[in-house]
C-alpha positions as a Markdown table, in Angstrom:
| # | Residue | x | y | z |
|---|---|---|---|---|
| 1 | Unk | 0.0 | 0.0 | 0.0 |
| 2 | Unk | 1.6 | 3.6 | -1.5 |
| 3 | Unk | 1.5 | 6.5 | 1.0 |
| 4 | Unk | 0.4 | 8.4 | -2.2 |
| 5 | Unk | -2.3 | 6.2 | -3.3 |
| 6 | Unk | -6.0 | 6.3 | -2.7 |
| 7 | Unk | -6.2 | 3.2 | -0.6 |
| 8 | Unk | -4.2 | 4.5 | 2.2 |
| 9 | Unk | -6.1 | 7.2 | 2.4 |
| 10 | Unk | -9.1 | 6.1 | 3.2 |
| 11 | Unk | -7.1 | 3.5 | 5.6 |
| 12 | Unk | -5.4 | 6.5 | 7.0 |
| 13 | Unk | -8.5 | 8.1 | 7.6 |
| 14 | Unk | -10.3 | 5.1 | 8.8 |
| 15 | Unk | -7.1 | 3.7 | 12.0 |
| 16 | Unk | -7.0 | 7.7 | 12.5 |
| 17 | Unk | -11.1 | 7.9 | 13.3 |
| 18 | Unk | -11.4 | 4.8 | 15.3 |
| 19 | Unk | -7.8 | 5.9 | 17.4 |
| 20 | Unk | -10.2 | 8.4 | 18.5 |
| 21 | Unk | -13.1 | 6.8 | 19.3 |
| 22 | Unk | -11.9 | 3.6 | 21.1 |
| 23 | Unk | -10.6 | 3.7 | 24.9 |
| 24 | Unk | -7.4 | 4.3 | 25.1 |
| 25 | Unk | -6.9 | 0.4 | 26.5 |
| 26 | Unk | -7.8 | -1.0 | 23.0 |
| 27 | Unk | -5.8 | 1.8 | 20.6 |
| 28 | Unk | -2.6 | -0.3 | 20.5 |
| 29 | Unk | -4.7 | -3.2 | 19.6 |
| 30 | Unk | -5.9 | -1.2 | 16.9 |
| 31 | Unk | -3.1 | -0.1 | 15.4 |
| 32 | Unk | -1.1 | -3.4 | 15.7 |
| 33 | Unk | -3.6 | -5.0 | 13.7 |
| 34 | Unk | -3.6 | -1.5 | 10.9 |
| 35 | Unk | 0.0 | -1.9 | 11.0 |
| 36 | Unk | -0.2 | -5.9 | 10.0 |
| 37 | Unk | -3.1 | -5.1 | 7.5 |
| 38 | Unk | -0.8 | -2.4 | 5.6 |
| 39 | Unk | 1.9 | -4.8 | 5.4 |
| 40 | Unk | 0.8 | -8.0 | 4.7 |
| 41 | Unk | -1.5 | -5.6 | 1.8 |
| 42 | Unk | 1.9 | -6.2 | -0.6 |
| 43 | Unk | 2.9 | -10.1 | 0.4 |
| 44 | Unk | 1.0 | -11.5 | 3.2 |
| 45 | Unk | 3.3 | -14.1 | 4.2 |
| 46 | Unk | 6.4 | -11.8 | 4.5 |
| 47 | Unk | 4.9 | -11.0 | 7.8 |
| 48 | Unk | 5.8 | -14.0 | 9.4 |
| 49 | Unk | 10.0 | -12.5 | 8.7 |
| 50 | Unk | 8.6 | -9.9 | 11.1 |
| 51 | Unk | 7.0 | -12.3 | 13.8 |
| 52 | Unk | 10.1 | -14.0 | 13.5 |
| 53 | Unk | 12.7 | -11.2 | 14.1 |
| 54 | Unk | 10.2 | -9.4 | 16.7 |
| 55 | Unk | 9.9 | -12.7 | 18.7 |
| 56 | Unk | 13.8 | -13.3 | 19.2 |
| 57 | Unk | 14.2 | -9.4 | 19.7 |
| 58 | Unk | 11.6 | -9.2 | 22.5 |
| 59 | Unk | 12.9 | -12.0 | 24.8 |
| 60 | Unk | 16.8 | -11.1 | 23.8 |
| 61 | Unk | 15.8 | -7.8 | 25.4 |
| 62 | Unk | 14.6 | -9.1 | 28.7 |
| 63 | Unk | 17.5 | -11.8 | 28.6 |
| 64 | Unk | 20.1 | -8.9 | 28.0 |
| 65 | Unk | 18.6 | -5.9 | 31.1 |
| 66 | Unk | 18.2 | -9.7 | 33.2 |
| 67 | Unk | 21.8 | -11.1 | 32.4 |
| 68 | Unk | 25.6 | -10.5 | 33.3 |
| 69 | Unk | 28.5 | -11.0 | 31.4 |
| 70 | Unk | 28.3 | -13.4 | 28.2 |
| 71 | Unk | 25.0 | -14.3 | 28.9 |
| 72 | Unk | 23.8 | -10.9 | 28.3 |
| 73 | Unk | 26.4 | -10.6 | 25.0 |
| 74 | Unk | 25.3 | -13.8 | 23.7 |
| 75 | Unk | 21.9 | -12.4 | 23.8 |
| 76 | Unk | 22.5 | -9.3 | 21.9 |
| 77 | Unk | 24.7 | -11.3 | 19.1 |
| 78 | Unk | 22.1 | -13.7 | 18.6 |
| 79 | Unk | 19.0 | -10.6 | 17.8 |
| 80 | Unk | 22.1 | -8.8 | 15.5 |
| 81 | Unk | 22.4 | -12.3 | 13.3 |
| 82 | Unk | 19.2 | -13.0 | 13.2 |
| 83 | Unk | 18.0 | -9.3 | 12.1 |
| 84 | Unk | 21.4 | -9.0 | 10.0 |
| 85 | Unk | 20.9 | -12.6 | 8.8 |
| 86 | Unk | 17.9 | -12.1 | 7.1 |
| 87 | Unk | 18.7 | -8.7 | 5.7 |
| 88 | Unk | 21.2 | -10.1 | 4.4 |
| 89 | Unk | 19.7 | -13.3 | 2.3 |
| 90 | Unk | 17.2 | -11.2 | 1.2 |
| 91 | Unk | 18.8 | -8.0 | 0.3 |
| 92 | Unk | 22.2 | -9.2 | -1.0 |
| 93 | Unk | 22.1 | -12.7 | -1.6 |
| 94 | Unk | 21.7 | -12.4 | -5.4 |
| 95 | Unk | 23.6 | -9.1 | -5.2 |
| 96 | Unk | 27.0 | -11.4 | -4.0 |
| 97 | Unk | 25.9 | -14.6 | -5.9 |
| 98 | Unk | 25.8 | -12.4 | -9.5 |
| 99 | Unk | 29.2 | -11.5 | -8.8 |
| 100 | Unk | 30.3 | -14.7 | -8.0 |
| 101 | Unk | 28.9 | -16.6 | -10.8 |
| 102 | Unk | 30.6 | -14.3 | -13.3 |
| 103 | Unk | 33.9 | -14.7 | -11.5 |
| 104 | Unk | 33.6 | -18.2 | -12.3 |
| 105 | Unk | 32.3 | -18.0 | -15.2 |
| 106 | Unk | 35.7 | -15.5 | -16.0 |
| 107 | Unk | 37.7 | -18.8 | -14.8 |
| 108 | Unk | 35.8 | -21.1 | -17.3 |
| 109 | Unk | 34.2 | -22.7 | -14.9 |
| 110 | Unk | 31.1 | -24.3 | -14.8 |
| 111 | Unk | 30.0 | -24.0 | -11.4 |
| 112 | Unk | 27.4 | -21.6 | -10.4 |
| 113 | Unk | 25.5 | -20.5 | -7.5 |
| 114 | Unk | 21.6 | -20.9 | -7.4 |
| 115 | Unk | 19.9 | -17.4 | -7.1 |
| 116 | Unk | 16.8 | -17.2 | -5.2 |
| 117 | Unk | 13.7 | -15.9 | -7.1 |
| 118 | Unk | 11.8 | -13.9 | -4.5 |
| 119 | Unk | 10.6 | -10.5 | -4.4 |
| 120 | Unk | 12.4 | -8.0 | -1.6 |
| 121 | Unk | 10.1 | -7.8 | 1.1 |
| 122 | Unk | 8.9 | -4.4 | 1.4 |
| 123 | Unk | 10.9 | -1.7 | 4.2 |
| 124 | Unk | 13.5 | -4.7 | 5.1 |
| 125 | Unk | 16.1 | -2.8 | 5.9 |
| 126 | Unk | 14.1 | -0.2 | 7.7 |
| 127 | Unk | 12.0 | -2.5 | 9.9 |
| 128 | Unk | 15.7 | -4.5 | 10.9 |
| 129 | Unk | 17.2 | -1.7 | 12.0 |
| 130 | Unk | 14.3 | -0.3 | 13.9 |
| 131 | Unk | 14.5 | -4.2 | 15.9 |
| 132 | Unk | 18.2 | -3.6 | 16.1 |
| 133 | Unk | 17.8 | -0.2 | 17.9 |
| 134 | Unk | 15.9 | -1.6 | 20.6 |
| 135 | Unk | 18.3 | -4.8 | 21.6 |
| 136 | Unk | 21.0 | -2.2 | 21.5 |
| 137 | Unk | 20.1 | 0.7 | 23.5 |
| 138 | Unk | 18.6 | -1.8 | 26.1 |
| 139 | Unk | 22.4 | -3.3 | 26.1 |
| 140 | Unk | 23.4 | 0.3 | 26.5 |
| 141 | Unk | 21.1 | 0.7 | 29.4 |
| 142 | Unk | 19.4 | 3.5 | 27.4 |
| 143 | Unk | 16.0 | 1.3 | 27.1 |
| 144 | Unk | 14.4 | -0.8 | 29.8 |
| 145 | Unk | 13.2 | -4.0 | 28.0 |
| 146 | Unk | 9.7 | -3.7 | 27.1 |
| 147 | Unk | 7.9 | -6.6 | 28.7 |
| 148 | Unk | 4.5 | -6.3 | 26.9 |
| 149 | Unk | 4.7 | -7.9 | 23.5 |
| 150 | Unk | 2.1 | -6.3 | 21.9 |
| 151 | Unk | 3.1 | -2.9 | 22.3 |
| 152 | Unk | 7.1 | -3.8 | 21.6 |
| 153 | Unk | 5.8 | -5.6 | 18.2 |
| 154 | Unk | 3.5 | -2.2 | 17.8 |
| 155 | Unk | 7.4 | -0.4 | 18.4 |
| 156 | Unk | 8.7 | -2.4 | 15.0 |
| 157 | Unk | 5.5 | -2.7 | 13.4 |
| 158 | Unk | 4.0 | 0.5 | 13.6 |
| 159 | Unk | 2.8 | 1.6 | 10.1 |
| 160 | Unk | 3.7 | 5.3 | 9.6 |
| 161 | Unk | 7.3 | 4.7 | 9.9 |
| 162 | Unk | 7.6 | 0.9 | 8.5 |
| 163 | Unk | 8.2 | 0.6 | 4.9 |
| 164 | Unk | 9.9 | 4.3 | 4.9 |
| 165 | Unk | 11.5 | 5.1 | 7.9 |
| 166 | Unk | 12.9 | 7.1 | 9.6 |
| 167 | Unk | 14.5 | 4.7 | 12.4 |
| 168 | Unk | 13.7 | 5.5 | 15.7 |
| 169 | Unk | 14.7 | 5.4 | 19.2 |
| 170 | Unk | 13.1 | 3.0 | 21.2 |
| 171 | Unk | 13.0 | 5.7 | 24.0 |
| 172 | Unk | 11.8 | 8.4 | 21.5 |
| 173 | Unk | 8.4 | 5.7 | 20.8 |
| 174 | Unk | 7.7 | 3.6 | 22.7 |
| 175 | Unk | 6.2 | 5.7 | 25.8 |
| 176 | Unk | 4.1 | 7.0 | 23.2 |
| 177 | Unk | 2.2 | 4.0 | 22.9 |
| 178 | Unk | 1.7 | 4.0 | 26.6 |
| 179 | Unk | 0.3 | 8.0 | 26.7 |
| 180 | Unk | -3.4 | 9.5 | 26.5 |
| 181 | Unk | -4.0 | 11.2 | 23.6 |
| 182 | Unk | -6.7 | 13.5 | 22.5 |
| 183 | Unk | -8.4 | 14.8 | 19.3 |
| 184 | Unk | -7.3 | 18.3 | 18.9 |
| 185 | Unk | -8.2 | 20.8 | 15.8 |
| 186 | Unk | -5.0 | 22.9 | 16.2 |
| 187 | Unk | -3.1 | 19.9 | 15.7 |
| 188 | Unk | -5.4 | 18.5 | 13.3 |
| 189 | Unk | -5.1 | 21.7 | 11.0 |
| 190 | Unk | -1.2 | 21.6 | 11.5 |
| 191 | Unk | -0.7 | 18.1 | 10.9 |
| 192 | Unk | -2.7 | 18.1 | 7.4 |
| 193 | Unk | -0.9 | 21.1 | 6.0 |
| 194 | Unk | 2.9 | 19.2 | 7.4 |
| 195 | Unk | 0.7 | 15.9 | 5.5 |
| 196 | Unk | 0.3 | 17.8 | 2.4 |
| 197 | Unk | 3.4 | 19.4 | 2.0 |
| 198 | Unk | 5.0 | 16.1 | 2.2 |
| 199 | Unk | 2.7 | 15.1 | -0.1 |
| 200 | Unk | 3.6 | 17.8 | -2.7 |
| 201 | Unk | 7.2 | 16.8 | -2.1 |
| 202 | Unk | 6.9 | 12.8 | -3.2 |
| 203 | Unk | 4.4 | 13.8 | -5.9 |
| 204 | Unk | 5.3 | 16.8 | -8.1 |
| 205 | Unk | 9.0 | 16.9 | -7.7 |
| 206 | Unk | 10.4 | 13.4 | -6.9 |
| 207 | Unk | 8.1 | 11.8 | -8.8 |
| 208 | Unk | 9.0 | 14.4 | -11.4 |
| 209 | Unk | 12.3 | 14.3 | -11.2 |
| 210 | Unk | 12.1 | 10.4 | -11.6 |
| 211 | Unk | 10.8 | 10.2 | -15.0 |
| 212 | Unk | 14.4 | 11.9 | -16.4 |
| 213 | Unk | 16.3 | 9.6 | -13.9 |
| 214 | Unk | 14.4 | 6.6 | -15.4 |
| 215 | Unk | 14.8 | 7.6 | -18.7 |
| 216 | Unk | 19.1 | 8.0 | -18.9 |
| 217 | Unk | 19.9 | 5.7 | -16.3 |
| 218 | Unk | 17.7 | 2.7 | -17.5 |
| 219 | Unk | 19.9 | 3.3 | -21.3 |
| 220 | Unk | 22.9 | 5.3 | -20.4 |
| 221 | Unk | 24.6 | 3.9 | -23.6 |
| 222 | Unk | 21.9 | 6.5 | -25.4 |
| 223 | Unk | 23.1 | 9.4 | -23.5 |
| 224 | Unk | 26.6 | 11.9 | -23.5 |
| 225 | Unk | 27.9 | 12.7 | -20.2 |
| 226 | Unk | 26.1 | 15.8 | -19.3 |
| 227 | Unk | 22.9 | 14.1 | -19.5 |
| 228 | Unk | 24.1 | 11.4 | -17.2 |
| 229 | Unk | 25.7 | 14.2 | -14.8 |
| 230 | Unk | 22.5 | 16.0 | -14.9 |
| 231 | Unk | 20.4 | 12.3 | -14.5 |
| 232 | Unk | 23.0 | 11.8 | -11.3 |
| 233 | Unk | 22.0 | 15.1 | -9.8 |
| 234 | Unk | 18.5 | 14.7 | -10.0 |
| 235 | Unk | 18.5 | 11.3 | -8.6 |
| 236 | Unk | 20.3 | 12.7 | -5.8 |
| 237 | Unk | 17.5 | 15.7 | -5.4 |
| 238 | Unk | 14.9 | 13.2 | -5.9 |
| 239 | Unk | 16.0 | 11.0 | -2.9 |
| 240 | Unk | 16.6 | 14.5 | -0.9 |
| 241 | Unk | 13.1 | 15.4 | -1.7 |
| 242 | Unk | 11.7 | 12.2 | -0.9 |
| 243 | Unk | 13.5 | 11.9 | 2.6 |
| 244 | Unk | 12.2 | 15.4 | 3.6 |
| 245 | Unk | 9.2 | 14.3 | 2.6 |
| 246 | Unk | 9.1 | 11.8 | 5.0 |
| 247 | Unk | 10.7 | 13.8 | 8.0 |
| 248 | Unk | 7.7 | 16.2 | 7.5 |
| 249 | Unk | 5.4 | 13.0 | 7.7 |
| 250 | Unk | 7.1 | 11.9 | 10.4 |
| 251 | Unk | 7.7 | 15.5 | 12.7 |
| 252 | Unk | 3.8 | 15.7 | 11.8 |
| 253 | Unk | 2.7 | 12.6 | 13.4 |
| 254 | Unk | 5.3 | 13.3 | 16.3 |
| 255 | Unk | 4.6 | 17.1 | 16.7 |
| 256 | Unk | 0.3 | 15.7 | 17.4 |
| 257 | Unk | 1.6 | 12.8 | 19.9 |
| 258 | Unk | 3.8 | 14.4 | 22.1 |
| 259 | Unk | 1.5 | 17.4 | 22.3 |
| 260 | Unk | -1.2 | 15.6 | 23.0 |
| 261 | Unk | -0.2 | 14.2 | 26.5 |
């Protein structure tokens, strides 16, 4: 599900509604379950790679503010490989195997390395390193270890922030989930015009700026240098457009939160 496409708006105004009107004991029900539903809306199954990594990360995190010495190391090594793990076979698995199948085929060899046909689960790397930031800090002693499970797997899960970023602070969130909050216009008003502009952002000039990326880099054999420099530059502004625009996303929803308490 696109932040820019139809269907999430009406799901954004639908979670946004019933936040408001449920008790506050039943919100992070709510928007576990949103959160699961806007995921599992691009490939259901990839969701159980979350309830995988969000398992093992919530019990490391007791084990390592509980433990001493190795124990609590091993416990923090074991959430890294797992989270890295799987980043790794499915972000760069094919990435290392191309490379290595042309080396041998350079060598006249015959050998090669299976690739694995699979799509990329959507937000991987942001949703691992958002799991990674909590078994960390807590190893830091930054974070207590969060001993209800719904609202840690809320922490990784949470929708606004999961396929996009930005990565967050366990201490920065989670109490968040924990507060009051209440429907305000002021911050209503404020957060739709933040909404909008970040909307403008995505839409008219990444997007734009996208079409003249696509265009050299997909055939840069059909282009002179200037046209690639000026192809390299917009990608660049593209990707700086597209990060503000989620910062103002983001600042929005945080700005209406923390203000709310």
């Amino acid at each position: 599900m696109l932040f820019n496409s139809f269907n999430f708006l009406i799901f954004f105004i639908v979670v946004t509604a019933l936040f408001f009107a449920l008790p506050h004991k039943l919100r992070w029900v709510l928007l576990l379950l949103a959160s699961c539903y806007f995921y599992m809306a691009f490939v259901p199954v990839y969701i159980l790679i979350l309830l995988f990594t969000i398992i093992i990360d919530y019990f490391a995190g007791i084990i390592i503010e509980n433990a001493q010495g190795k124990k609590r190391k091993f416990a923090l090594l074991a959430s890294l490989v797992a989270n890295i793990g799987i980043l790794a076979v499915f972000k760069y698995y094919n990435f290392f195997a191309d490379n290595i199948n042309a080396l041998l085929h350079s060598t006249g060899s015959n050998s090669m390395i299976p690739m694995l046909k699979i799509i990329l689960p959507i937000g991987l790397s942001f949703h691992t390193f958002q799991a990674m930031s909590y078994t960390i800090e807590v190893y830091r002693g930054n974070q207590k270890a969060e001993r209800h499970f719904g609202i840690y797997a809320l922490y990784v899960m949470f929708y606004p922030q999961l396929v996009a970023g930005p990565i967050e602070r366990p201490q920065n969130v989670l109490h968040q989930f924990y507060e009051h909050h209440y429907f305000d216009w002021d911050r209503f008003y404020s957060g739709l015009r933040k909404i909008l502009w970040g909307f403008f952002k995505k839409v008219v000039i990444a997007d734009r700026l996208a079409i003249v990326v696509n265009s050299v880099y997909n055939h840069p054999q059909g282009h002179n240098g200037l046209e690639i420099a000026i192809a390299t530059v917009f990608f660049l502004s593209r990707y700086i457009a597209i990060s503000r625009a989620i910062l103002t996303l983001h600042w929005a929803r945080r700005r209406s939160w923390d203000s709310s308490s």
